[in-house]
N, CA, C and O atoms as a Tinker XYZ file with bonds, in Angstrom:
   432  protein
     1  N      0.848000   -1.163000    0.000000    73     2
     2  CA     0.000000    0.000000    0.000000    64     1     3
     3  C      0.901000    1.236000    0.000000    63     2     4     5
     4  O      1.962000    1.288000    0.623000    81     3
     5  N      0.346000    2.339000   -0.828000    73     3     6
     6  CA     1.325000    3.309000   -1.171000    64     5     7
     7  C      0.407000    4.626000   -0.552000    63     6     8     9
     8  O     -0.822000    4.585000   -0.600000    81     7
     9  N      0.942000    5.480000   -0.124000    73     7    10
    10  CA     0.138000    6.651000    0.319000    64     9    11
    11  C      1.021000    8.045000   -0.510000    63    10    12    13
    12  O      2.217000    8.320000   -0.419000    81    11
    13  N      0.080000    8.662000   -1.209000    73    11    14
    14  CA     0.982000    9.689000   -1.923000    64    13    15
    15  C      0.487000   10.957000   -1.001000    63    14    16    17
    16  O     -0.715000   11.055000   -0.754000    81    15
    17  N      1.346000   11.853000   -0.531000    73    15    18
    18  CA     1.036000   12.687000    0.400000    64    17    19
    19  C      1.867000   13.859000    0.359000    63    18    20    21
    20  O      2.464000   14.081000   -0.694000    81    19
    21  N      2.030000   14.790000    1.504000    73    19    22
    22  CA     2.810000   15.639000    2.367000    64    21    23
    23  C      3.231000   14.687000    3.664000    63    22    24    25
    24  O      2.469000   14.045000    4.386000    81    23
    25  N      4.916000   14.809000    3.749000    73    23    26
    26  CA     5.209000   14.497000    4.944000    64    25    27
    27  C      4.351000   15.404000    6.432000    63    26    28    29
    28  O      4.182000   14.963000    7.569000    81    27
    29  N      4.098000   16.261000    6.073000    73    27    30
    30  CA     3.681000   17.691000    7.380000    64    29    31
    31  C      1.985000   17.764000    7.130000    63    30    32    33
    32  O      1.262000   18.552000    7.739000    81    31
    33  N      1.417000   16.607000    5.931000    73    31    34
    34  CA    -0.096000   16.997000    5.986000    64    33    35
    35  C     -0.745000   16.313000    7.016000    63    34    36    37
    36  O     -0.844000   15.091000    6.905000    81    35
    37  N     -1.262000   16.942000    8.117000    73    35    38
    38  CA    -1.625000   15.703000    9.223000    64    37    39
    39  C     -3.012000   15.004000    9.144000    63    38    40    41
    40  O     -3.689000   14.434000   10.000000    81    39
    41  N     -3.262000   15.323000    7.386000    73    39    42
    42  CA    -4.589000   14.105000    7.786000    64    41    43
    43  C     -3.313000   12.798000    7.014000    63    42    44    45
    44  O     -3.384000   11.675000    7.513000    81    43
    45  N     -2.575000   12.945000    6.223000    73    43    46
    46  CA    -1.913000   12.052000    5.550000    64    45    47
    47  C     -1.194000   11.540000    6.755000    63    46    48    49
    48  O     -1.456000   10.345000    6.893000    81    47
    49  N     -0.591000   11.873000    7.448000    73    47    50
    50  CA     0.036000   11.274000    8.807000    64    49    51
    51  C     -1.155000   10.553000    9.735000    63    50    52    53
    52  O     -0.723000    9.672000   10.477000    81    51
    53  N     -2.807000   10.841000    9.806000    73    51    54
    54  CA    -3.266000   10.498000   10.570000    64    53    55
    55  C     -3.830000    8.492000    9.783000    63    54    56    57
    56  O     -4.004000    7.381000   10.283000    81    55
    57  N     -3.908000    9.133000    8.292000    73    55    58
    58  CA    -4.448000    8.196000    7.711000    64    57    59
    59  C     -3.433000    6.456000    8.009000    63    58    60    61
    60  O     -3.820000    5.350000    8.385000    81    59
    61  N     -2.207000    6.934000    7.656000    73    59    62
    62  CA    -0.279000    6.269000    7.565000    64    61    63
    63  C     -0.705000    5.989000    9.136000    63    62    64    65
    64  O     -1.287000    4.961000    8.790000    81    63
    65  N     -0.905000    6.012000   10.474000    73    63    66
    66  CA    -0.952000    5.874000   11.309000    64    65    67
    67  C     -2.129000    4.732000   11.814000    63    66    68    69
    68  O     -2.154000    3.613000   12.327000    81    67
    69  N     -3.163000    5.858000   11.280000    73    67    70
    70  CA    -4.485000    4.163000   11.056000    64    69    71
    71  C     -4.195000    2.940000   10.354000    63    70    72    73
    72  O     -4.115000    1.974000   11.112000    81    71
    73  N     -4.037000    2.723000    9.300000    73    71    74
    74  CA    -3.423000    2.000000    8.518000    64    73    75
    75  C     -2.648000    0.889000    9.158000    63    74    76    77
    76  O     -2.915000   -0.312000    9.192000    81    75
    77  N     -1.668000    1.521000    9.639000    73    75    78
    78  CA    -0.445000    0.716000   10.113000    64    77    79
    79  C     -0.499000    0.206000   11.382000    63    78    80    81
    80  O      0.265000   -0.714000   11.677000    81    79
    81  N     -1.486000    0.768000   12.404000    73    79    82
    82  CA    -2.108000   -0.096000   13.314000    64    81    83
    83  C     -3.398000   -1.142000   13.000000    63    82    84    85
    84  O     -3.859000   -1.994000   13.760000    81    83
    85  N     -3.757000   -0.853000   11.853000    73    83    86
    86  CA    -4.186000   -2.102000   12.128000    64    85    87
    87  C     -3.542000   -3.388000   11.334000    63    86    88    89
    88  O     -4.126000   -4.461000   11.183000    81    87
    89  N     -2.126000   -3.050000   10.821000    73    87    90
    90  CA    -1.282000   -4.121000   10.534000    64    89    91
    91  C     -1.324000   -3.990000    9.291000    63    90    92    93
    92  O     -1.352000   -5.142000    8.858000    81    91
    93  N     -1.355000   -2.999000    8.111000    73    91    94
    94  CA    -1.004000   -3.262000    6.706000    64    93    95
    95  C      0.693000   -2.472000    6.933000    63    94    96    97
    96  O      1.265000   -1.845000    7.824000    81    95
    97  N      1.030000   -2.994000    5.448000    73    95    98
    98  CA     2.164000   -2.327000    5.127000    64    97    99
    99  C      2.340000   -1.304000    3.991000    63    98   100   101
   100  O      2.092000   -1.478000    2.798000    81    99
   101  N      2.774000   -0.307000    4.541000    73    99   102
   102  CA     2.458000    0.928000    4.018000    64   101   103
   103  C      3.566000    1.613000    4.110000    63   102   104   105
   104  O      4.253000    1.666000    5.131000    81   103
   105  N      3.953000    2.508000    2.440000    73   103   106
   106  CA     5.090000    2.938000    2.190000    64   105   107
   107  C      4.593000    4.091000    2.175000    63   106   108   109
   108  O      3.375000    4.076000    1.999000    81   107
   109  N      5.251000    5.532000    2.342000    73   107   110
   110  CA     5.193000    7.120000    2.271000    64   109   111
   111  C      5.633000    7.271000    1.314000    63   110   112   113
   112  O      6.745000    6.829000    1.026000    81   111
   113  N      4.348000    8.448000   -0.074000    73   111   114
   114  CA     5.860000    8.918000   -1.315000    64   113   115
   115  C      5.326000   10.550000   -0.685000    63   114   116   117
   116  O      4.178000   10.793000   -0.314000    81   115
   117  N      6.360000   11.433000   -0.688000    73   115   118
   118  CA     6.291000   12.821000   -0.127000    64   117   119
   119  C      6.359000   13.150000   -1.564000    63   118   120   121
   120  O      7.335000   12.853000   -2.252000    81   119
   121  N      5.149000   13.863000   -2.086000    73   119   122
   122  CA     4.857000   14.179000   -3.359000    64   121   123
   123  C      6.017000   15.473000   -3.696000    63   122   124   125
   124  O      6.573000   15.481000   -4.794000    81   123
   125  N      6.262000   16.338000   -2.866000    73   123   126
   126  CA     7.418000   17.665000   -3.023000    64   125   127
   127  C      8.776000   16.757000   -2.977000    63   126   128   129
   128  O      9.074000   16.480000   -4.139000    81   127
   129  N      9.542000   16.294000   -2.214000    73   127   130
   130  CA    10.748000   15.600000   -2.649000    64   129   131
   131  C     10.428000   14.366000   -3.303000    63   130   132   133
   132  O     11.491000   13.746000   -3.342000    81   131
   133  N      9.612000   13.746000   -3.786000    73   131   134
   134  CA     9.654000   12.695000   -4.941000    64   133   135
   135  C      8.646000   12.825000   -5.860000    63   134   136   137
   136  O      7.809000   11.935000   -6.013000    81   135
   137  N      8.642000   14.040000   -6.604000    73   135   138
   138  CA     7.178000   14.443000   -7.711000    64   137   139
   139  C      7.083000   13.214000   -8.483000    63   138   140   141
   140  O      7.953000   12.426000   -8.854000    81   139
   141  N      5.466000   13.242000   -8.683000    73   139   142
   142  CA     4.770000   12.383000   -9.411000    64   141   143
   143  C      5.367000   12.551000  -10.919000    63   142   144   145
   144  O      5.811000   13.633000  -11.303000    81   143
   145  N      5.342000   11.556000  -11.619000    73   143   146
   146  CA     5.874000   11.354000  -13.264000    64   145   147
   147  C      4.636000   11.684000  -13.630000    63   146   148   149
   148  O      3.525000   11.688000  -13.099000    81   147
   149  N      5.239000   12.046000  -14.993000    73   147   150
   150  CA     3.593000   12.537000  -16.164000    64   149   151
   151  C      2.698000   11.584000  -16.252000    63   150   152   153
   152  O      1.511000   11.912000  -16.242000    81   151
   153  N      3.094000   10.088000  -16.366000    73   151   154
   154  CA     2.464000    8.694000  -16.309000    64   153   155
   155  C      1.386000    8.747000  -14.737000    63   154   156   157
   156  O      0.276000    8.300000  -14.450000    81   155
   157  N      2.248000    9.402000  -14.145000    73   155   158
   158  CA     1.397000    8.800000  -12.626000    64   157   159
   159  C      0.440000   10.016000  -12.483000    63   158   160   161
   160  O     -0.571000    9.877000  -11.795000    81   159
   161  N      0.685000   11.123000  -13.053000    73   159   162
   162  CA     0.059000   12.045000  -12.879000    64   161   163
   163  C     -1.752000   11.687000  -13.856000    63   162   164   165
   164  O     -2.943000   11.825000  -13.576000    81   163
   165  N     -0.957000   11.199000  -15.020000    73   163   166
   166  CA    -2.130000   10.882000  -15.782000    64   165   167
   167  C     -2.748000    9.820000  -14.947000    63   166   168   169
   168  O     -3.695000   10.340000  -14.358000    81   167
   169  N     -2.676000    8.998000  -14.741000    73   167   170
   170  CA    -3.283000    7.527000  -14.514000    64   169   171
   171  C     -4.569000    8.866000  -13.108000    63   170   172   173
   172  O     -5.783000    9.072000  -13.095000    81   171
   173  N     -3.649000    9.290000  -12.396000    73   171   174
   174  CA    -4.466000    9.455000  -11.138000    64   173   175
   175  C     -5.379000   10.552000  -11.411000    63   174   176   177
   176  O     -6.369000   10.822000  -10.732000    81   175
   177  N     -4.884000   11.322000  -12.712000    73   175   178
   178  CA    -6.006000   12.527000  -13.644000    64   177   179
   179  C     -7.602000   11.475000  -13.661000    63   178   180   181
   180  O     -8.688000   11.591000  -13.092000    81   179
   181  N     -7.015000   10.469000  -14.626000    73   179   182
   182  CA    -8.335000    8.974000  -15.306000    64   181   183
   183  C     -8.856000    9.055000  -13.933000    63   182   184   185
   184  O     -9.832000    9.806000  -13.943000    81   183
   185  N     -8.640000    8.642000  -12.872000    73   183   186
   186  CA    -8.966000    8.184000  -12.212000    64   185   187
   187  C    -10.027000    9.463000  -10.646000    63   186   188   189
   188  O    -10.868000    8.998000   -9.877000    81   187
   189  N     -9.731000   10.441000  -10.657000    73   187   190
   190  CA   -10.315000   11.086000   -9.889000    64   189   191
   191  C    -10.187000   12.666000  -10.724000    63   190   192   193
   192  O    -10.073000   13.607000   -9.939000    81   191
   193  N    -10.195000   13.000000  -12.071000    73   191   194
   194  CA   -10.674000   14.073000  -12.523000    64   193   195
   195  C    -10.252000   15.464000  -11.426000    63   194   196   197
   196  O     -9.656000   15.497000  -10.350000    81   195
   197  N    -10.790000   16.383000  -12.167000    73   195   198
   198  CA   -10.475000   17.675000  -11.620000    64   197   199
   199  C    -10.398000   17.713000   -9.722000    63   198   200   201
   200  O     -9.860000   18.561000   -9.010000    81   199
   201  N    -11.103000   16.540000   -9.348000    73   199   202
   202  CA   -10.779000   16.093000   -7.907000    64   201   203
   203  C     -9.298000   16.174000   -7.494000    63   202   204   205
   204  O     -9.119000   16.582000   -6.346000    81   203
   205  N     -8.615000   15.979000   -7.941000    73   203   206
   206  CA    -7.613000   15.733000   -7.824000    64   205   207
   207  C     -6.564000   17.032000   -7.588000    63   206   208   209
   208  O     -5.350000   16.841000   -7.518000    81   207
   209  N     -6.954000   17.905000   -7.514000    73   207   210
   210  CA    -6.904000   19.499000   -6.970000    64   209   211
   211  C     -7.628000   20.004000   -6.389000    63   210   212   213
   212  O     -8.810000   19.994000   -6.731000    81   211
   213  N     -7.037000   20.891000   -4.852000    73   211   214
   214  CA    -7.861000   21.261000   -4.144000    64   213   215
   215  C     -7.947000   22.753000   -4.110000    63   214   216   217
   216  O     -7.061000   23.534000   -3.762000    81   215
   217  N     -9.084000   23.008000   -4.501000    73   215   218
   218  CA    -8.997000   24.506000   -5.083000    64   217   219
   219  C     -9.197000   25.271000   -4.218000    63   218   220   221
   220  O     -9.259000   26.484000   -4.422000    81   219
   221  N     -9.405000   24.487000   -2.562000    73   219   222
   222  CA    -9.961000   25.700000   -1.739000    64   221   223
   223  C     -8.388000   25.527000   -0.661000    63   222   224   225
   224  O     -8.568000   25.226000    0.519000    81   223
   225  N     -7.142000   25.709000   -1.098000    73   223   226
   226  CA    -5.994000   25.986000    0.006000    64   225   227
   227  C     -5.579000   27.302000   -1.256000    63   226   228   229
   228  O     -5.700000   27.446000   -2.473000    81   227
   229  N     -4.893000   28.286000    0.225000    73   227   230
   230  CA    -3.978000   28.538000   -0.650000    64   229   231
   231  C     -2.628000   28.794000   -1.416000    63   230   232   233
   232  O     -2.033000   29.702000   -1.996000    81   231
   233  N     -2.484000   27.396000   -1.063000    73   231   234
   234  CA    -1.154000   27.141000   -2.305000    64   233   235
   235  C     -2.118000   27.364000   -3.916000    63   234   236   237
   236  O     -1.742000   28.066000   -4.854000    81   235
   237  N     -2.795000   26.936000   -3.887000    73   235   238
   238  CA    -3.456000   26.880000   -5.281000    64   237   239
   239  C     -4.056000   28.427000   -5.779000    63   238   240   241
   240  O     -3.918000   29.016000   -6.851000    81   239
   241  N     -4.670000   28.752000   -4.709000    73   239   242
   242  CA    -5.087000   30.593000   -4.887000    64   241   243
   243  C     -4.097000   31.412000   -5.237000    63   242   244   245
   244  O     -4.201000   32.618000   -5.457000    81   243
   245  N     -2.752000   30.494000   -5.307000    73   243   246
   246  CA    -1.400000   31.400000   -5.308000    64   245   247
   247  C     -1.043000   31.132000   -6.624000    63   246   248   249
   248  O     -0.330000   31.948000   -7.208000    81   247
   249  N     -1.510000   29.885000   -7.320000    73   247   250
   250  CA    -1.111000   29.786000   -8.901000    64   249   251
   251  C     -1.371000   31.624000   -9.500000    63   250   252   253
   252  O     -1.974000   32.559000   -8.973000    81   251
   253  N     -0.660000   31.522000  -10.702000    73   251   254
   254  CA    -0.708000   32.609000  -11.384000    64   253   255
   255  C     -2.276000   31.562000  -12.281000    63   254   256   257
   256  O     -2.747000   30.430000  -12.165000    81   255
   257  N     -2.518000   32.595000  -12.986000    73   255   258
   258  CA    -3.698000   32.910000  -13.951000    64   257   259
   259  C     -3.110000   31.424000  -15.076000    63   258   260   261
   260  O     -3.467000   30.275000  -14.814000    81   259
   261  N     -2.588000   31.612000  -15.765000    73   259   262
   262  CA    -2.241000   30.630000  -16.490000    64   261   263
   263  C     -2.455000   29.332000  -15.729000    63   262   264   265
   264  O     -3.590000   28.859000  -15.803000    81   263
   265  N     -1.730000   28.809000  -15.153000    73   263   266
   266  CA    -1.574000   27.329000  -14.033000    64   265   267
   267  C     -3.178000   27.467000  -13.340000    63   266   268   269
   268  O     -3.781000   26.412000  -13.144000    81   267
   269  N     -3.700000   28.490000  -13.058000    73   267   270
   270  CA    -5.077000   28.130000  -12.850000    64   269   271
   271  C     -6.084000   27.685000  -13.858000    63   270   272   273
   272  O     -7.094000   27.008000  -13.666000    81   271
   273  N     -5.705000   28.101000  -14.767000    73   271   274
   274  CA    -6.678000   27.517000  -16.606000    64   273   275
   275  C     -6.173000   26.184000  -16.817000    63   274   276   277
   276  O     -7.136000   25.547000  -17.243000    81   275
   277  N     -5.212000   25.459000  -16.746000    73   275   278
   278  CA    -3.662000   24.515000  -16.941000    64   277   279
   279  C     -4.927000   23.757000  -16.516000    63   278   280   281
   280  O     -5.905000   24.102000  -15.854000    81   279
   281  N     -4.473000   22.254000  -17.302000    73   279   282
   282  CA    -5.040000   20.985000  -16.421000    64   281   283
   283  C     -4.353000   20.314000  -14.947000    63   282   284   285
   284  O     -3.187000   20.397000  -14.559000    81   283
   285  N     -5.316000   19.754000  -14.414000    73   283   286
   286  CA    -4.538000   19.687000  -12.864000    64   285   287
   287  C     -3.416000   19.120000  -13.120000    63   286   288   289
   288  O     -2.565000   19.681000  -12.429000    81   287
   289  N     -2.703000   17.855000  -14.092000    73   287   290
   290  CA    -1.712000   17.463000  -14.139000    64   289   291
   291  C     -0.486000   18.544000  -14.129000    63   290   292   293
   292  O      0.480000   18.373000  -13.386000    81   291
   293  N     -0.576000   19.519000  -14.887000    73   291   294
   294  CA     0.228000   20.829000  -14.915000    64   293   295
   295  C      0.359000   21.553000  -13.397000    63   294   296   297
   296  O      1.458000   22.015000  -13.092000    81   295
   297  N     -0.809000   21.656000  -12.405000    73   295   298
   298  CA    -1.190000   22.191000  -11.781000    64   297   299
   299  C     -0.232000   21.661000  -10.564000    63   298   300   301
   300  O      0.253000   22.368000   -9.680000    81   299
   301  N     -0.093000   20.402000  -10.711000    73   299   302
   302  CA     0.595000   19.673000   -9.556000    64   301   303
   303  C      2.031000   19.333000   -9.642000    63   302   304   305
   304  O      2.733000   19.071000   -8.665000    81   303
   305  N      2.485000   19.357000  -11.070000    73   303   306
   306  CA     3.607000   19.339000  -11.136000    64   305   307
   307  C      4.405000   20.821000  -10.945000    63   306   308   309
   308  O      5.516000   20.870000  -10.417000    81   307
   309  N      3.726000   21.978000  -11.423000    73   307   310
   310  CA     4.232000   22.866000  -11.157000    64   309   311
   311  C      4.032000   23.376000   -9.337000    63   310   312   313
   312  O      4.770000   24.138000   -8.712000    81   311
   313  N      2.866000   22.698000   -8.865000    73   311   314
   314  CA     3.246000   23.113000   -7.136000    64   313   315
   315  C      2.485000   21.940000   -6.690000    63   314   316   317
   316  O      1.272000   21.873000   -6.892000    81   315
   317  N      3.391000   20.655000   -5.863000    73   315   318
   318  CA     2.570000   19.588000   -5.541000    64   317   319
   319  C      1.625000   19.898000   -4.281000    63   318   320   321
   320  O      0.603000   19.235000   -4.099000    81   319
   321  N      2.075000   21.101000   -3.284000    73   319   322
   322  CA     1.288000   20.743000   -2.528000    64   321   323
   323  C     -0.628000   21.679000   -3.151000    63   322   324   325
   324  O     -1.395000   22.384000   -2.494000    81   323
   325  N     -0.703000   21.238000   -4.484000    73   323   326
   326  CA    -2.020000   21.552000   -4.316000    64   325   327
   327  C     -2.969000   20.650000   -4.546000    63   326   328   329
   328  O     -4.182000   20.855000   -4.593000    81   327
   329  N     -2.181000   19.267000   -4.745000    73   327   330
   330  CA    -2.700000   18.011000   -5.072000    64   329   331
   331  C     -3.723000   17.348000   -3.521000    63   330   332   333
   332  O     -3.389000   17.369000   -2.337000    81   331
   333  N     -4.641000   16.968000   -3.977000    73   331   334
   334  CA    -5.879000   17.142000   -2.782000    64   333   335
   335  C     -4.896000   15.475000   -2.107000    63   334   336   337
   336  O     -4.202000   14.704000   -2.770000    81   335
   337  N     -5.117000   15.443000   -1.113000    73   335   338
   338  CA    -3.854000   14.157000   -0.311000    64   337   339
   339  C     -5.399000   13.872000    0.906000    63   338   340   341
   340  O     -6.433000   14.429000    1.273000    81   339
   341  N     -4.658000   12.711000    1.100000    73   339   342
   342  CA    -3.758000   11.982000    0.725000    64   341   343
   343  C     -4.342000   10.874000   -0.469000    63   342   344   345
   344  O     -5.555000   10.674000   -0.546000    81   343
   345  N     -3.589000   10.326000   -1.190000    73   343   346
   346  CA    -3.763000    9.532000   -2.345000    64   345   347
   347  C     -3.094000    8.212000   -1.599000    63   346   348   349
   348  O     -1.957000    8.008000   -1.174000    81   347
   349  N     -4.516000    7.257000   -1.631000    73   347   350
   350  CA    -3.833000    5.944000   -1.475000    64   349   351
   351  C     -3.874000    5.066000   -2.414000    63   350   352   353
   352  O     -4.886000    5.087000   -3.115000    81   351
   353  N     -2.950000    4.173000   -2.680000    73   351   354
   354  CA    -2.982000    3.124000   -3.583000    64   353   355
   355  C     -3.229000    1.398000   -3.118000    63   354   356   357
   356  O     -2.137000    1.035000   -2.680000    81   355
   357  N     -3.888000    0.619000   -3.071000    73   355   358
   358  CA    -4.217000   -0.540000   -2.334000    64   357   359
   359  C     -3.903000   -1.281000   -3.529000    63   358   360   361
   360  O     -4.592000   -1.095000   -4.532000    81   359
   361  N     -2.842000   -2.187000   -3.547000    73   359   362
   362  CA    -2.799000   -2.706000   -5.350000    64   361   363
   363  C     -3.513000   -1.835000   -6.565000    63   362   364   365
   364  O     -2.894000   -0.911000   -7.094000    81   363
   365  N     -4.639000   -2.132000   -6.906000    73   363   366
   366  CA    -5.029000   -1.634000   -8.144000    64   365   367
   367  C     -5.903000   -0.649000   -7.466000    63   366   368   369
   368  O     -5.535000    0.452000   -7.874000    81   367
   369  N     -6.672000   -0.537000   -6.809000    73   367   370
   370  CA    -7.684000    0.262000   -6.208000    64   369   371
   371  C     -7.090000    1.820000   -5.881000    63   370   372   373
   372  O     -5.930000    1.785000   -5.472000    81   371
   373  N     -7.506000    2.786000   -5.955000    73   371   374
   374  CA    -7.096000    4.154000   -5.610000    64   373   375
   375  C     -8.061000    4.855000   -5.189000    63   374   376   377
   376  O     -9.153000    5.033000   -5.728000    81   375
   377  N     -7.515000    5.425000   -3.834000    73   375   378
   378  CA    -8.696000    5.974000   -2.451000    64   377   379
   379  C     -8.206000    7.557000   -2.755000    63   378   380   381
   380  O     -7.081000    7.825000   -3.176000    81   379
   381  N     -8.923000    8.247000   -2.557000    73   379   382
   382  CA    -9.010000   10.376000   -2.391000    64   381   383
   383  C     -9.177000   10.205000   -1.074000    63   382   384   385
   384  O    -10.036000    9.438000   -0.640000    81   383
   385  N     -8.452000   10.833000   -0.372000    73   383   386
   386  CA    -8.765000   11.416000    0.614000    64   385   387
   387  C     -8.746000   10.364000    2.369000    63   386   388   389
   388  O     -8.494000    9.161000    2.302000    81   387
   389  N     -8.925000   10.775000    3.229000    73   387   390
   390  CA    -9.562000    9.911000    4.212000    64   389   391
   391  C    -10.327000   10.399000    4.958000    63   390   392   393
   392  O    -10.061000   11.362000    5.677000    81   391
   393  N    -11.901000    9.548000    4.886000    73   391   394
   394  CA   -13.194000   10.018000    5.137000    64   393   395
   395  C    -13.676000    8.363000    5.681000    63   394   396   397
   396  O    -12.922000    7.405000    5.511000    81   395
   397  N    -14.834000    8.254000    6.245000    73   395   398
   398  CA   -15.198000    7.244000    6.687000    64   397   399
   399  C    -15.397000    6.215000    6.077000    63   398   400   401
   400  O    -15.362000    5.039000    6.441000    81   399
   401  N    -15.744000    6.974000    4.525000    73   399   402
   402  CA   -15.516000    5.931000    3.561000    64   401   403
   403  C    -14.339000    5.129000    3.168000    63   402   404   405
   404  O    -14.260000    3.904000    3.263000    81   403
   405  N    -13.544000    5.833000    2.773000    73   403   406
   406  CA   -12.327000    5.518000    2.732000    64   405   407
   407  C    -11.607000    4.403000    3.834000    63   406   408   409
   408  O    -11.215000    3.315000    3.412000    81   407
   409  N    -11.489000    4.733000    5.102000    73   407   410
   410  CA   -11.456000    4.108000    6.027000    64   409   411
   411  C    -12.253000    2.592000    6.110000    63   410   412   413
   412  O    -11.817000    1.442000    6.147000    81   411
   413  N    -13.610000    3.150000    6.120000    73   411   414
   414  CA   -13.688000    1.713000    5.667000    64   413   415
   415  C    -13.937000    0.614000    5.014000    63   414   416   417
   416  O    -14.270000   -0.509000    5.393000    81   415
   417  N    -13.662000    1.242000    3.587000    73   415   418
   418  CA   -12.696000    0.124000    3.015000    64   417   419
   419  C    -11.502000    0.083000    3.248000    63   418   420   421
   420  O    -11.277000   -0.831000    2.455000    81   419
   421  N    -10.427000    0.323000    3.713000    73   419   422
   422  CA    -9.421000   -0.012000    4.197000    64   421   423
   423  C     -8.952000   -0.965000    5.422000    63   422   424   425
   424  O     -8.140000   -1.864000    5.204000    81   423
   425  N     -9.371000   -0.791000    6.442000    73   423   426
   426  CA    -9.568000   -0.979000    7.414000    64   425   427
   427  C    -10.072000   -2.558000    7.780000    63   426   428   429
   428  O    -10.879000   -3.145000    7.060000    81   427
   429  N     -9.670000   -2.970000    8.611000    73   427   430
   430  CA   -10.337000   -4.624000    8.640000    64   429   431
   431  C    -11.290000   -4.232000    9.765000    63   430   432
   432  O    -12.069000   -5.063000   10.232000    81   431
């Protein structure tokens, strides 16, 4: 299980914490020191659409005008922390966020 995150985002630390007590194994990628590839960026575009940016922080209110028109893939490579986190990966399955839903499916 892969969690794509912020080391300092503390729902991504709270999620990495649940997780791992209840016994999965779970790796950290810190999206700012290990940016997402264009490949991973796309796959997770397919997969959760304009979701995939969170338009209400503001790191993102801080894009210039251009990068705000930009598709989110642009959006995140040029500043990751506006990528909505945490992003989990469960083999093939891919979770937004952690919400009760989320949780539980994860969760035994």
């Amino acid at each position: 299980m892969i969690i794509y995150g912020l080391r300092t985002c503390p729902v991504c630390q709270r999620a990495q914490k649940a997780l791992e007590a209840d016994g999965k194994q779970v790796s950290f990628r810190d999206v700012r020191a290990e940016p997402l590839s264009e490949a991973e960026l796309a796959e997770l575009y397919a997969e959760f659409g304009n979701r995939l940016v969170d338009r209400k922080t503001n790191d993102y209110r801080s894009l210039n005008i251009w990068l705000k028109n930009a598709e989110a893939e642009a959006q995140i490579a040029a500043q990751p922390k506006v990528m909505a986190r945490p992003i989990i990966r469960d083999q093939e399955t891919l979770y937004l966020g952690w919400d009760a839903e989320v949780e539980k499916a994860l969760l035994a």
